[in-house]
C-alpha positions in Angstrom: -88.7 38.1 -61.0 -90.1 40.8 -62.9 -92.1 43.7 -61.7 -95.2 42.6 -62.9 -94.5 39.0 -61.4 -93.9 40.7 -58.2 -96.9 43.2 -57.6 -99.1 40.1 -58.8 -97.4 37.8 -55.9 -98.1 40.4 -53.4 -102.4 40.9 -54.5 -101.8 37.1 -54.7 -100.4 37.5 -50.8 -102.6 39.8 -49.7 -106.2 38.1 -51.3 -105.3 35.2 -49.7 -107.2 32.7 -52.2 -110.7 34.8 -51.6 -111.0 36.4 -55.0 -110.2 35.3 -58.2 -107.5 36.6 -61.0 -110.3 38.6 -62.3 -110.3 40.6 -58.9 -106.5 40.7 -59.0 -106.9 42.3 -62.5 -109.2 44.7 -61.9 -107.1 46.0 -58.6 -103.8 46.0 -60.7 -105.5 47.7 -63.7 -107.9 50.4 -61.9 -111.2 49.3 -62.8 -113.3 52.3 -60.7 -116.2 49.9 -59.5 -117.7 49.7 -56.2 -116.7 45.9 -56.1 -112.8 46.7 -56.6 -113.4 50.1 -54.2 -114.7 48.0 -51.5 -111.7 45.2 -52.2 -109.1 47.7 -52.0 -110.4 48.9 -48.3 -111.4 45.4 -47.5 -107.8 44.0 -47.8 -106.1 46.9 -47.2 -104.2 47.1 -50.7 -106.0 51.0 -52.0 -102.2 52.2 -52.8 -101.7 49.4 -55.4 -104.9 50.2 -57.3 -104.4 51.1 -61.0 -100.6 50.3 -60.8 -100.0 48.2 -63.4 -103.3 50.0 -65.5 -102.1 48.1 -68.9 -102.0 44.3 -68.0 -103.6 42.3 -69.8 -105.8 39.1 -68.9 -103.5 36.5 -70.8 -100.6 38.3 -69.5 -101.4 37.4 -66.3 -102.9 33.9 -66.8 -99.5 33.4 -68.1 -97.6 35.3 -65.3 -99.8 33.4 -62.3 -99.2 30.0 -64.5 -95.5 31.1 -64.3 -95.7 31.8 -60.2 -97.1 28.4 -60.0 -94.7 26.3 -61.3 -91.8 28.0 -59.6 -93.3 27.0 -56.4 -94.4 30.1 -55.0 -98.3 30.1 -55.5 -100.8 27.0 -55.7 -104.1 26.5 -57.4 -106.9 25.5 -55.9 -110.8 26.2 -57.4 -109.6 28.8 -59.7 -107.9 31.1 -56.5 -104.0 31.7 -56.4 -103.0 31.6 -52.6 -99.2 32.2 -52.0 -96.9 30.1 -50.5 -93.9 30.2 -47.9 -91.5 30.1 -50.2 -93.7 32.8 -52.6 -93.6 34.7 -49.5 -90.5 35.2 -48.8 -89.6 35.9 -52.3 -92.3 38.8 -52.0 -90.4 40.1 -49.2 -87.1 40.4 -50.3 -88.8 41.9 -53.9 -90.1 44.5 -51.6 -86.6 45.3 -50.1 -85.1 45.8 -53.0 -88.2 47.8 -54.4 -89.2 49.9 -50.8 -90.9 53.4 -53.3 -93.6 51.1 -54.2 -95.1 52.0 -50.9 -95.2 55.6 -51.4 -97.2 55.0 -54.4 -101.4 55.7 -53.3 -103.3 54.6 -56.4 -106.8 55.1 -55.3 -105.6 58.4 -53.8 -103.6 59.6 -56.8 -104.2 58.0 -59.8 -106.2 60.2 -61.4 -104.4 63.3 -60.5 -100.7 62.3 -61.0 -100.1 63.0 -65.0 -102.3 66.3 -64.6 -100.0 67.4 -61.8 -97.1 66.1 -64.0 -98.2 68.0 -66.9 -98.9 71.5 -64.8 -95.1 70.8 -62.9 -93.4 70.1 -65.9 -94.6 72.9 -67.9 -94.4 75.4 -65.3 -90.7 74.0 -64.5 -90.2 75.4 -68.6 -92.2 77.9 -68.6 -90.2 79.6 -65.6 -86.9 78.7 -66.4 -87.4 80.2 -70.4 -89.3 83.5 -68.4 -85.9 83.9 -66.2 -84.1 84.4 -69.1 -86.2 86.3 -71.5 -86.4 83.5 -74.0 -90.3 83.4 -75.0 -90.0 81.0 -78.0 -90.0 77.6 -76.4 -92.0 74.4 -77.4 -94.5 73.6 -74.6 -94.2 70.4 -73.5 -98.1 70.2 -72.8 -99.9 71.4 -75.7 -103.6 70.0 -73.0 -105.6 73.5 -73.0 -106.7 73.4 -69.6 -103.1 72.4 -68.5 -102.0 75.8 -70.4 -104.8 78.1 -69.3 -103.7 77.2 -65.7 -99.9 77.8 -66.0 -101.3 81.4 -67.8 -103.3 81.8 -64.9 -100.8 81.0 -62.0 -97.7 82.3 -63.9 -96.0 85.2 -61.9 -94.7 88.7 -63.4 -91.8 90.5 -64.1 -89.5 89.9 -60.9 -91.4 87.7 -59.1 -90.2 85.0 -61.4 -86.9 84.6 -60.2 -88.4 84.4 -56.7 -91.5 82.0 -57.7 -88.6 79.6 -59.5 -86.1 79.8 -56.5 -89.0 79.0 -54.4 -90.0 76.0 -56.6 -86.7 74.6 -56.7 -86.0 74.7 -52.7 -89.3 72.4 -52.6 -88.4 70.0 -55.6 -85.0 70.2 -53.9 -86.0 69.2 -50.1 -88.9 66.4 -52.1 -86.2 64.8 -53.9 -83.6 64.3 -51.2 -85.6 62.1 -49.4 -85.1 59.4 -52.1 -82.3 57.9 -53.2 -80.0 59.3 -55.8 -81.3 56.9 -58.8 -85.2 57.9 -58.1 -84.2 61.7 -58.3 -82.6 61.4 -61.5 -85.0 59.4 -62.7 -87.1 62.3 -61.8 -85.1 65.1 -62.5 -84.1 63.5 -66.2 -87.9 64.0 -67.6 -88.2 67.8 -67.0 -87.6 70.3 -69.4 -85.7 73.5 -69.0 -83.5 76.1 -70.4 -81.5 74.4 -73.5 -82.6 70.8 -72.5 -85.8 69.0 -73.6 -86.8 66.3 -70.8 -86.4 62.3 -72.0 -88.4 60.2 -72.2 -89.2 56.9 -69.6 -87.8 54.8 -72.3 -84.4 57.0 -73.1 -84.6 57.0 -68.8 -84.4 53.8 -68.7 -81.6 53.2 -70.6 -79.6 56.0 -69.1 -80.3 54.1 -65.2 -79.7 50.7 -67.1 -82.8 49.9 -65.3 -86.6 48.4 -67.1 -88.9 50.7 -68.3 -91.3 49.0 -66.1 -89.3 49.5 -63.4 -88.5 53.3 -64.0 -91.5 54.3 -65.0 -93.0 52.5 -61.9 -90.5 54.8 -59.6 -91.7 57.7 -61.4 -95.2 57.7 -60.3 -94.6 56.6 -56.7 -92.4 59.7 -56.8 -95.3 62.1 -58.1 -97.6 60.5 -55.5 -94.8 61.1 -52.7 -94.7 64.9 -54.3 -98.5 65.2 -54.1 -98.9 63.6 -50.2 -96.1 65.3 -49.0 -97.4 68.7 -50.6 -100.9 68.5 -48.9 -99.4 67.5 -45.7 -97.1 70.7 -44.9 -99.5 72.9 -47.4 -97.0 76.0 -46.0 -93.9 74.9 -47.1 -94.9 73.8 -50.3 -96.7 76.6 -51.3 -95.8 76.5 -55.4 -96.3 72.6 -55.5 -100.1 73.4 -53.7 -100.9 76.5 -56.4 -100.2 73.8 -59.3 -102.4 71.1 -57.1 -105.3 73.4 -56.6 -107.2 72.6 -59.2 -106.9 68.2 -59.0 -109.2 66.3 -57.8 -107.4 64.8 -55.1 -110.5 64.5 -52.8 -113.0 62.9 -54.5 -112.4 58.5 -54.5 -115.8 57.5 -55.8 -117.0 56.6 -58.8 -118.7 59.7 -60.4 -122.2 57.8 -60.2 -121.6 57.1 -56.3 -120.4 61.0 -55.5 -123.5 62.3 -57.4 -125.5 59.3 -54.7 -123.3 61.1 -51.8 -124.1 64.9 -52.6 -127.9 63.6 -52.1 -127.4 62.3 -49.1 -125.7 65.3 -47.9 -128.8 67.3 -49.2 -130.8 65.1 -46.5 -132.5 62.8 -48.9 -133.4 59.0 -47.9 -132.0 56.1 -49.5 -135.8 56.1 -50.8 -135.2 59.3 -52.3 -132.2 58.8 -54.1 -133.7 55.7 -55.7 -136.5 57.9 -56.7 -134.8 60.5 -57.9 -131.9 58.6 -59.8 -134.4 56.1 -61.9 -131.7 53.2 -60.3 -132.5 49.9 -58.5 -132.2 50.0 -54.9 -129.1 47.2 -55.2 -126.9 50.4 -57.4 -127.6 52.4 -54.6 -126.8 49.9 -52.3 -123.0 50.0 -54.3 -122.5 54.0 -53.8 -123.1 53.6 -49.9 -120.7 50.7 -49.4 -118.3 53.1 -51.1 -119.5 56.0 -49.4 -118.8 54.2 -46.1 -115.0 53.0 -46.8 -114.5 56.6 -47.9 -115.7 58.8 -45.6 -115.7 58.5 -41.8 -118.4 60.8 -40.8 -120.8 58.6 -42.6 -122.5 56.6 -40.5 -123.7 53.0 -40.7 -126.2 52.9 -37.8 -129.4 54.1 -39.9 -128.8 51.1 -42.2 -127.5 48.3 -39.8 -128.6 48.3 -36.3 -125.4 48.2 -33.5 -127.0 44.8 -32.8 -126.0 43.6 -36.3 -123.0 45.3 -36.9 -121.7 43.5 -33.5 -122.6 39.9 -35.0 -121.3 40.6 -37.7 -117.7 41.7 -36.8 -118.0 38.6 -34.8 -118.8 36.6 -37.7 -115.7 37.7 -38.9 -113.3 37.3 -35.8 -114.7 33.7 -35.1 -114.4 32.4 -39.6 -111.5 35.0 -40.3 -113.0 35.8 -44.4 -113.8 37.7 -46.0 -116.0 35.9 -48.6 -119.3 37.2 -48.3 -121.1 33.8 -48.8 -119.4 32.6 -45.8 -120.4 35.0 -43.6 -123.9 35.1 -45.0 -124.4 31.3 -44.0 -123.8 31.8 -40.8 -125.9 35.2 -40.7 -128.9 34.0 -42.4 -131.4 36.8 -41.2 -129.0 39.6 -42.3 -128.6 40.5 -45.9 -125.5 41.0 -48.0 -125.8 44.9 -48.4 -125.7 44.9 -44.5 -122.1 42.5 -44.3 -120.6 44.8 -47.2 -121.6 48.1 -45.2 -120.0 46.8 -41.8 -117.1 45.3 -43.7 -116.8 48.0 -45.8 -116.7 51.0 -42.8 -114.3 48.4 -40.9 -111.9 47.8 -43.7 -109.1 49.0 -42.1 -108.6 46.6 -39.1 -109.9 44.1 -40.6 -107.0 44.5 -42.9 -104.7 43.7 -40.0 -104.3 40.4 -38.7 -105.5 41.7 -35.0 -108.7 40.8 -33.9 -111.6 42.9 -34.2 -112.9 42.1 -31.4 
């Protein structure tokens, strides 16, 4: 089994037959809308979003077609649902393939080849500076990516000190992984008398797919930019170069601008008012808003009354098809089951009972 065949098996697992291969698509590729947002929170699978971003729709007709006749998925109104034996074969592709769970797509996605670009370059930039040899290549011509490394870069002797300091953090970061993943790593930078390869010339040097080590690159840049932020002290290089990402900011640009209003004290009302939208777009932004951020609360949009029946609704049916739940809540409307589901997403990802 490939590594496309396997992430697809595990959405496959994990949507459990309740959306279809467009949904699975969308997840794998990174489509930024509230409907894929909410999915990602709703069955617990944010880390995997946007991490296959160039699949295509016949390519995974053909993959899921492919899953189906070796046994391991079956086909029933147009939605996959894994079997045992797909199961197990999910689990032991995860064992042999454990960095896929560092990767954080809807965390890092957009900020991993920026970061890349800024690491990289400064990696050069420092280790040319060191040794007085100013007529390198840069190996990120991006303006802003330049401008910053200008900005940040240190003087005189503070360079030796900025890149010994820099390469006790890459050096503790890398460690933790296993030998291949850190030369797979270390094999794309660029220094002194050595121009970094590419994934494809990678790959061939590891012997491994270029799916596969491109794959283990960006799980390790995500595992770079978590770990960073989390001991911001001893990583204080890594968090200059990260100051400037967005690493912060998970909505979609339309629903953030929706947020800032509501932080401004403006109604729903208002915001529909003021944006020219229809009240179901704004209805979008605060499901987001809700699986986002924790000190939004629900209550002035679904009384504790409703958001009680309807987190029993979803104990006593276990879905989370929002038809389903809406049958047997007839009275309460579907931006209400999305808002409770949504702000909930996390436990209902895991198979305890929510109530």
């Amino acid at each position: 089994m490939n590594m496309t065949e396997g992430l697809l098996l595990y959405l496959i697992k994990k949507f459990n037959g309740e959306r279809s291969l467009s949904g699975l698509l969308h997840m794998l590729n990174g489509k930024k809308t509230s409907q894929t947002l909410s999915d990602g929170h709703l069955f617990n699978i944010s880390s995997f979003f946007g991490i296959l971003p160039g699949l295509r729709r016949n390519e995974a007709e053909h993959m899921a077609a492919e899953l189906l006749k070796r046994g391991w998925v079956c086909l029933e109104n147009d939605r996959y649902t894994i079997t045992d034996k797909g199961a197990q074969v999910t689990e032991d592709f995860f064992n042999l393939h454990p960095y896929l769970f560092m990767f954080d797509g809807m965390r890092y996605k957009q900020a991993e080849q920026p970061f890349y670009q800024l690491l990289t370059l400064y990696i050069q930039s420092l280790s040319h500076a060191i040794r007085q040899d100013f007529s390198f290549l840069p190996v990120s011509q991006d303006p802003a990516v330049l401008h910053s490394v200008k900005v940040w870069f240190p003087k005189g002797e503070d360079r030796q000190k900025e890149a010994d300091q820099l390469y006790r953090e890459m050096l503790a970061l890398l460690s933790e992984w296993a030998d291949l993943d850190a030369e797979n790593f270390v094999l794309r930078l660029s220094r002194h008398n050595r121009t970094g390869l590419t994934n494809k010339q990678v790959a061939q040097i590891l012997q491994i797919p270029e799916v596969e080590a491109q794959l283990r690159f960006r799980s390790m840049l995500h595992f770079l930019l978590k770990r960073a932020k989390e001991a911001h002290e001893e990583y204080k290089v890594l968090n200059k170069l990260m100051a400037g990402l967005d690493l912060d900011k998970p909505l979609t640009l339309s629903a953030q601008k929706t947020w800032n209003l509501l932080n401004e004290g403006k109604s729903m009302e208002q915001i529909i008012n003021i944006r020219g939208m229809k009240k179901s777009t704004i209805e979008d932004h605060l499901v987001e808003i809700a699986i986002h951020y924790d000190r939004f609360s629900i209550d002035h949009y679904v009384s504790l009354e409703e958001q009680q029946r309807i987190l029993n609704a979803y104990t006593v049916l276990q879905t989370k098809k929002l038809k389903v739940i809406k049958d047997r809540l007839e009275d309460i409307s579907y931006f209400k089951i999305r808002l409770v589901l949504g702000k909930a997403g996390d436990i209902l990802g895991t198979s305890n009972p929510v109530i």
